[in-house]
Chimera marker file (.cmm) of the C-alpha trace (Angstrom):
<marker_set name="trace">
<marker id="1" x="-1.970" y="28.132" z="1.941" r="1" g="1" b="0" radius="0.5"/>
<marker id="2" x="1.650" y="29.285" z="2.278" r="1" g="1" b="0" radius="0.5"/>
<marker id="3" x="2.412" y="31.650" z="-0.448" r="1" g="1" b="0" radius="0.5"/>
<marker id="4" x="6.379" y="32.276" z="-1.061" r="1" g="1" b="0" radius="0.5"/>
<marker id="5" x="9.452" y="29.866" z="-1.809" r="1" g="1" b="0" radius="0.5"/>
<marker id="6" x="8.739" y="26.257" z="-2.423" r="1" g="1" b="0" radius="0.5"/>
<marker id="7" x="11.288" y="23.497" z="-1.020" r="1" g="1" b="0" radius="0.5"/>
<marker id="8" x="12.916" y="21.759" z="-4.035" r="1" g="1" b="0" radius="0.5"/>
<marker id="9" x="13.719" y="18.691" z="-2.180" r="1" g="1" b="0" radius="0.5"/>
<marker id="10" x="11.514" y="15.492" z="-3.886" r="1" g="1" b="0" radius="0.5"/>
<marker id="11" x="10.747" y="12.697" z="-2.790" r="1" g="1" b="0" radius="0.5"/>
<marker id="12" x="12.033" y="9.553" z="-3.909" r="1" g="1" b="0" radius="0.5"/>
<marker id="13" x="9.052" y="7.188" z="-5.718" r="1" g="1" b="0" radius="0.5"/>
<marker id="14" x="9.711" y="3.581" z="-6.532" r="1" g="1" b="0" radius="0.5"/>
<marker id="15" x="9.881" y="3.335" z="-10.519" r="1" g="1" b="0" radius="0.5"/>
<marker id="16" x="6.715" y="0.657" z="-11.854" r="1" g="1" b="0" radius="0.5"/>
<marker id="17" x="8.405" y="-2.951" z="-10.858" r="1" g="1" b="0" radius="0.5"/>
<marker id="18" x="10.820" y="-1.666" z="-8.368" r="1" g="1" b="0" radius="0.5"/>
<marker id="19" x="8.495" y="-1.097" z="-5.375" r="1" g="1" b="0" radius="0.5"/>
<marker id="20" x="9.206" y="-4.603" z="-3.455" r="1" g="1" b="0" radius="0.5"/>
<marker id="21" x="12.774" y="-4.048" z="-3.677" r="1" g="1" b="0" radius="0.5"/>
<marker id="22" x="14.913" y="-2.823" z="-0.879" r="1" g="1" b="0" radius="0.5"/>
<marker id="23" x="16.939" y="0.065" z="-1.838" r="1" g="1" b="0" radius="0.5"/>
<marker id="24" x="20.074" y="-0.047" z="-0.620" r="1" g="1" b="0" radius="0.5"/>
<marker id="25" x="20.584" y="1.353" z="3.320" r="1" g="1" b="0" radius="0.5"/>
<marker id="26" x="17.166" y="0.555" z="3.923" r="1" g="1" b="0" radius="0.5"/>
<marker id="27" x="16.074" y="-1.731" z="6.465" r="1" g="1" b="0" radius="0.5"/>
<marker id="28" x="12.650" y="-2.998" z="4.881" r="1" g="1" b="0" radius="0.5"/>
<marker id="29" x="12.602" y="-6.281" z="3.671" r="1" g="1" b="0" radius="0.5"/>
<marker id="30" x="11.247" y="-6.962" z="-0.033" r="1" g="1" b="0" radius="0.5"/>
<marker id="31" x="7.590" y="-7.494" z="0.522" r="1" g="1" b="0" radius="0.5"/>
<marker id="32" x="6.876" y="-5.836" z="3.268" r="1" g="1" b="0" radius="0.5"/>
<marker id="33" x="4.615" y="-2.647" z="3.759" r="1" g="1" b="0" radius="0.5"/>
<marker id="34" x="5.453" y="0.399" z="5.249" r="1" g="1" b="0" radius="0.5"/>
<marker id="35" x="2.751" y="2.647" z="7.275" r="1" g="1" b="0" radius="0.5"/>
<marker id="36" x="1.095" y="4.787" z="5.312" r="1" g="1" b="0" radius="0.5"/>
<marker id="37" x="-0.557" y="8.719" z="6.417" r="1" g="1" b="0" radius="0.5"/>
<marker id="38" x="-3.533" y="9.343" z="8.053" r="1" g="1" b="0" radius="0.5"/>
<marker id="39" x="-6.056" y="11.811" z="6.916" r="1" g="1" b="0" radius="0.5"/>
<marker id="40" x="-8.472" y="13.350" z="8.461" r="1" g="1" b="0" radius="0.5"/>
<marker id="41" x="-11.605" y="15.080" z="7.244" r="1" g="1" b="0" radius="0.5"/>
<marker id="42" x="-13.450" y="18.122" z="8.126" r="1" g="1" b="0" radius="0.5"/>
<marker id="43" x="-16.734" y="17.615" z="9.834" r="1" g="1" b="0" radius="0.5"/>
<marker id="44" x="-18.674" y="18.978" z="6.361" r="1" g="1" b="0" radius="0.5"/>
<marker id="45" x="-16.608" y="16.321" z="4.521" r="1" g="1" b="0" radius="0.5"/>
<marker id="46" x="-17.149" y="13.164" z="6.938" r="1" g="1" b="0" radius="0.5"/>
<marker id="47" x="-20.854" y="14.019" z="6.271" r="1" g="1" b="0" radius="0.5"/>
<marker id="48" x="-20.985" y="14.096" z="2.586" r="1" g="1" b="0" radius="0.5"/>
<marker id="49" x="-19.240" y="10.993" z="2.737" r="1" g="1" b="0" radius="0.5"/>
<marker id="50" x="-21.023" y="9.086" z="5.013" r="1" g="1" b="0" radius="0.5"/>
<marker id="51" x="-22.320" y="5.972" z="4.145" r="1" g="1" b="0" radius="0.5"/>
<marker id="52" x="-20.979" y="6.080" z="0.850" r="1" g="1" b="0" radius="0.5"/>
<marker id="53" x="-18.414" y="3.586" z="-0.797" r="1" g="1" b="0" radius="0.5"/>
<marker id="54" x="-17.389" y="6.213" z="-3.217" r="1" g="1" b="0" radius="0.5"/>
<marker id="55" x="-17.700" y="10.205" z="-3.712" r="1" g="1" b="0" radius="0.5"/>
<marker id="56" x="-20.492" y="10.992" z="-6.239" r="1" g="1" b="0" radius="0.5"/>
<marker id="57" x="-20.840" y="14.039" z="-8.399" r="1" g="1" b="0" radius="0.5"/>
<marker id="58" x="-23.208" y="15.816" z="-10.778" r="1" g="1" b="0" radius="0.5"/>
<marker id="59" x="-21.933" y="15.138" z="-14.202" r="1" g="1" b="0" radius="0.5"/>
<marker id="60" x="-24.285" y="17.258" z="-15.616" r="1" g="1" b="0" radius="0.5"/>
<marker id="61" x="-23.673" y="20.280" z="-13.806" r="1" g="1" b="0" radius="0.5"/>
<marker id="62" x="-19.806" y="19.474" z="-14.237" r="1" g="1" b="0" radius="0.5"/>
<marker id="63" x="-20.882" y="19.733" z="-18.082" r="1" g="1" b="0" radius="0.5"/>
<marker id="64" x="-22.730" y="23.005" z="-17.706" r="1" g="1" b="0" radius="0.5"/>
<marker id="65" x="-19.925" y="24.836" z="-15.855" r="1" g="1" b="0" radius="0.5"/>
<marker id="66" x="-17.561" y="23.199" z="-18.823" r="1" g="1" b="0" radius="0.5"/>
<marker id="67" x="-19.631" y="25.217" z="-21.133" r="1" g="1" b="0" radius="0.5"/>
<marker id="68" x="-20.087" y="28.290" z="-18.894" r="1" g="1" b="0" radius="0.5"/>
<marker id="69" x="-16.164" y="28.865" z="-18.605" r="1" g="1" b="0" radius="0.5"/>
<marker id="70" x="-15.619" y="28.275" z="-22.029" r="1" g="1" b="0" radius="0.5"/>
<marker id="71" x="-17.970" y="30.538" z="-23.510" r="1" g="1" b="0" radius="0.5"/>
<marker id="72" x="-16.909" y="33.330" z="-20.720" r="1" g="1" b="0" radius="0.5"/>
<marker id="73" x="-19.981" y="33.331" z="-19.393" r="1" g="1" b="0" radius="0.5"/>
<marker id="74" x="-19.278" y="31.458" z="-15.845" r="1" g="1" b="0" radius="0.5"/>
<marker id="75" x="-20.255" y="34.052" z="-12.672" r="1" g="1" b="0" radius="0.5"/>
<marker id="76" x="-18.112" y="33.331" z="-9.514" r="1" g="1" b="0" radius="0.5"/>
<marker id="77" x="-19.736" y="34.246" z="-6.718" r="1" g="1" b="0" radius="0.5"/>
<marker id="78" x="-17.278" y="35.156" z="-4.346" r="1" g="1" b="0" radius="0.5"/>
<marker id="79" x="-19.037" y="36.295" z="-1.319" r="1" g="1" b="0" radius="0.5"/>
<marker id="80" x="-19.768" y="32.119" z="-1.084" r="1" g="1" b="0" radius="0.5"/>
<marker id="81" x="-16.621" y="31.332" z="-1.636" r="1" g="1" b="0" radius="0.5"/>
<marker id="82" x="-15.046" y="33.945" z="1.206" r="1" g="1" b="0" radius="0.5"/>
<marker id="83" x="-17.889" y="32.327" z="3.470" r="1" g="1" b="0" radius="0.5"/>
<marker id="84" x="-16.706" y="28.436" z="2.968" r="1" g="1" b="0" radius="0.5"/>
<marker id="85" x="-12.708" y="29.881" z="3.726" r="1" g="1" b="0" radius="0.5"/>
<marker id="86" x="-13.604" y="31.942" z="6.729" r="1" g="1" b="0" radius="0.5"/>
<marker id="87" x="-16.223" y="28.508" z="8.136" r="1" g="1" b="0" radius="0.5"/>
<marker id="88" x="-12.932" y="25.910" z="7.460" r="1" g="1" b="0" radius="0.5"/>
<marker id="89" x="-10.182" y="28.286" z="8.408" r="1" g="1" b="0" radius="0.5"/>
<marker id="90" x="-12.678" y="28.215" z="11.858" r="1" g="1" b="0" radius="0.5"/>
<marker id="91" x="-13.454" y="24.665" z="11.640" r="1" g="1" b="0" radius="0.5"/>
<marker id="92" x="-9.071" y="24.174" z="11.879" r="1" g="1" b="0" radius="0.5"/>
<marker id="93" x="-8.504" y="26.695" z="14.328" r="1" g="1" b="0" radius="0.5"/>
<marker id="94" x="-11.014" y="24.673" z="16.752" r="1" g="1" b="0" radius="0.5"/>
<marker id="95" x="-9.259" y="21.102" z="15.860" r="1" g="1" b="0" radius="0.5"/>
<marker id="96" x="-5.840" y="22.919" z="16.528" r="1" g="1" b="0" radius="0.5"/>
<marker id="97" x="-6.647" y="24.579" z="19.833" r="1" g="1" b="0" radius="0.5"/>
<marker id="98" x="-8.153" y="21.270" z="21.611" r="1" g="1" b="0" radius="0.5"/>
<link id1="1" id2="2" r="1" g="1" b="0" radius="0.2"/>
<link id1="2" id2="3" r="1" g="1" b="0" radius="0.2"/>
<link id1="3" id2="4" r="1" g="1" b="0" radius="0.2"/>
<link id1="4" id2="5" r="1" g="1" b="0" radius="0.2"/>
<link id1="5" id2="6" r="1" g="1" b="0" radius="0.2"/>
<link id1="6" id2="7" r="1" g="1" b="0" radius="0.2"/>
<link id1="7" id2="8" r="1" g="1" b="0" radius="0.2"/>
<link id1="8" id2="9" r="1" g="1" b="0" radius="0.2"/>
<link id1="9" id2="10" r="1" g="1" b="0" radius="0.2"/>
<link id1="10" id2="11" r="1" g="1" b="0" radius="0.2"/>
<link id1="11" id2="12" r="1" g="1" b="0" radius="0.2"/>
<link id1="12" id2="13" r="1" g="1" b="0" radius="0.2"/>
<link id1="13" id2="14" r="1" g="1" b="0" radius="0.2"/>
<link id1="14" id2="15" r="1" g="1" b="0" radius="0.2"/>
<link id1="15" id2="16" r="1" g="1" b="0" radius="0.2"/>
<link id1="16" id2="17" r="1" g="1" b="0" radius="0.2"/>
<link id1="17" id2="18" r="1" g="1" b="0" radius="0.2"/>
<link id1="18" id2="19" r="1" g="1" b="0" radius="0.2"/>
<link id1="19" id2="20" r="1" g="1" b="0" radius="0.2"/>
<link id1="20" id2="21" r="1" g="1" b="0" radius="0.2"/>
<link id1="21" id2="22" r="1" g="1" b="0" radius="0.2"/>
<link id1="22" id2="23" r="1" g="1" b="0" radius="0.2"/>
<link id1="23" id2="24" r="1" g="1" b="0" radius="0.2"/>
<link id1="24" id2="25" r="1" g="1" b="0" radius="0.2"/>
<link id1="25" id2="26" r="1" g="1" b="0" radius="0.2"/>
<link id1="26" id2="27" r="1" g="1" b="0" radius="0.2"/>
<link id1="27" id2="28" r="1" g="1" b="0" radius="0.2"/>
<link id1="28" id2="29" r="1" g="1" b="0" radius="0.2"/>
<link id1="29" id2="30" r="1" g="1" b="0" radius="0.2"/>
<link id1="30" id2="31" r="1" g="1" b="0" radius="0.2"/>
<link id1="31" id2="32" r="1" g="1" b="0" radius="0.2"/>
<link id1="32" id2="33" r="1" g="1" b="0" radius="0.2"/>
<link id1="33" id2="34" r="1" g="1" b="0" radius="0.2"/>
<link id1="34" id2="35" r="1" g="1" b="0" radius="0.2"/>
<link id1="35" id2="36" r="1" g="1" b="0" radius="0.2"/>
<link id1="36" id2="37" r="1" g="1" b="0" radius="0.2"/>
<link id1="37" id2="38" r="1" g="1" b="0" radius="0.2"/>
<link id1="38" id2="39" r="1" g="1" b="0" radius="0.2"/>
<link id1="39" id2="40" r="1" g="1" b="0" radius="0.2"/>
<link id1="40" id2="41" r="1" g="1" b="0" radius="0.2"/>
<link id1="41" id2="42" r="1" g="1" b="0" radius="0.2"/>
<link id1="42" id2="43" r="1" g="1" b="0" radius="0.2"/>
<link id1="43" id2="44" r="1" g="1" b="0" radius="0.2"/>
<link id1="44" id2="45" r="1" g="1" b="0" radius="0.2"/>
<link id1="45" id2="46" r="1" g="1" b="0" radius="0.2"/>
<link id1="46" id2="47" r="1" g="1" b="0" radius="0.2"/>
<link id1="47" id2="48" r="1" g="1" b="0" radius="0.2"/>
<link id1="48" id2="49" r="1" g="1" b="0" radius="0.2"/>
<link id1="49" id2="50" r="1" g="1" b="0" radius="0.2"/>
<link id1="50" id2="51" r="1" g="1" b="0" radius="0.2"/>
<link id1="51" id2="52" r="1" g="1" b="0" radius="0.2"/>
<link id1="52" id2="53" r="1" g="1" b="0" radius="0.2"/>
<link id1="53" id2="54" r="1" g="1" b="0" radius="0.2"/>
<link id1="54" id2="55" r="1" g="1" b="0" radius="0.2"/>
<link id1="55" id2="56" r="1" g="1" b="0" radius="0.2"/>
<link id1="56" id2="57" r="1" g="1" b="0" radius="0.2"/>
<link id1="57" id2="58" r="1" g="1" b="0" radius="0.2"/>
<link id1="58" id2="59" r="1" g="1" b="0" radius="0.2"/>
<link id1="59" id2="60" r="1" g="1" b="0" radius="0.2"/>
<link id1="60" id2="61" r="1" g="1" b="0" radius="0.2"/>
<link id1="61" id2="62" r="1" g="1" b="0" radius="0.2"/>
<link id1="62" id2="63" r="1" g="1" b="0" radius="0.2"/>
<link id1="63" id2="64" r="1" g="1" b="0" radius="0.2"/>
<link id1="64" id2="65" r="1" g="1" b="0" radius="0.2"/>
<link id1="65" id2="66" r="1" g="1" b="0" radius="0.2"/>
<link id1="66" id2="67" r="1" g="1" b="0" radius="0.2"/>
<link id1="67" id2="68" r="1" g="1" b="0" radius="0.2"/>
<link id1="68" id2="69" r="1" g="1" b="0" radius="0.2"/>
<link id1="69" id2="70" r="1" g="1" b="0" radius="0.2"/>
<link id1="70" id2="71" r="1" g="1" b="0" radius="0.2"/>
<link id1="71" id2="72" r="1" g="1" b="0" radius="0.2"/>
<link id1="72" id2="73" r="1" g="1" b="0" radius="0.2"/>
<link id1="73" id2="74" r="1" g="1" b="0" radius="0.2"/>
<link id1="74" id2="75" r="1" g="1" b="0" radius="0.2"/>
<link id1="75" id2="76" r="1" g="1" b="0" radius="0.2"/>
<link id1="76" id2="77" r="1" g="1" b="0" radius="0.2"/>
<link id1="77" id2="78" r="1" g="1" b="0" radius="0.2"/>
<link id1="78" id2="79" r="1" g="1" b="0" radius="0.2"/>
<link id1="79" id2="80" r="1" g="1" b="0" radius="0.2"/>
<link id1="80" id2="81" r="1" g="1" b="0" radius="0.2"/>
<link id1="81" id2="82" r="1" g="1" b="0" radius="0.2"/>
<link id1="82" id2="83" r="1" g="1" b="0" radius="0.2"/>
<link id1="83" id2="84" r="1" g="1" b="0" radius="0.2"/>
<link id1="84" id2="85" r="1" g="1" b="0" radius="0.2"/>
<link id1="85" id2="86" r="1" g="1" b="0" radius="0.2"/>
<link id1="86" id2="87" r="1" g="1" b="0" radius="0.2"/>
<link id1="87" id2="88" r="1" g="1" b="0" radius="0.2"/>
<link id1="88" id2="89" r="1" g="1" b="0" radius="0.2"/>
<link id1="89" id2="90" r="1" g="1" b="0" radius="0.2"/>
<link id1="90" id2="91" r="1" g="1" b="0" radius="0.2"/>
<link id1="91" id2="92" r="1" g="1" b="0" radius="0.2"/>
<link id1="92" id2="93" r="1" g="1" b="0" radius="0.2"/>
<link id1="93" id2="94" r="1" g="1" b="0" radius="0.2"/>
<link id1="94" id2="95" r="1" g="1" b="0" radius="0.2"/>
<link id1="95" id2="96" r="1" g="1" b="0" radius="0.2"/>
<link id1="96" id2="97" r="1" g="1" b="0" radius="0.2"/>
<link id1="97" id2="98" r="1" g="1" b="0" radius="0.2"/>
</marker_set>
């Protein structure tokens, strides 16, 4: 995560009803479809969502955390969360040195 001064150039996003039009300049006709990104997934991801159509989650522990943080009572345990950073910042130096 790059921490300092943010870009403040936006990108332009077709207004409801306006997305088969060609702007003006461009060279895509109305209609047609434009490539869209790629994204790739860390090996710990690809597994969780193998074989499923959709993500799942526990609502009920969603619900309990709800509760924990607004009654101040929520514990983060930080030594886990330093452990998952170091194991993906490793898992992307790997994928970037091949």
């Amino acid at each position: 995560m790059k921490i300092g001064p943010h870009d403040l150039k936006t990108a332009a996003v077709p207004i409801a009803g306006e997305r088969n039009k060609t702007l003006p300049g461009a060279s895509t006709p109305p209609g047609a479809t434009e490539a869209s990104a790629t994204v790739d997934l860390s090996a710990s991801a690809s597994l969780r969502t193998q074989g499923r159509g959709e993500v799942a989650f526990d609502q009920a522990k969603v619900d309990r955390m709800t509760v924990a943080i607004r009654e101040g009572t929520y514990k983060v345990n930080a030594g886990a969360i330093a452990d998952k950073l170091i194991a993906n910042a490793e898992e992307l130096l790997v994928r970037t040195q091949r």
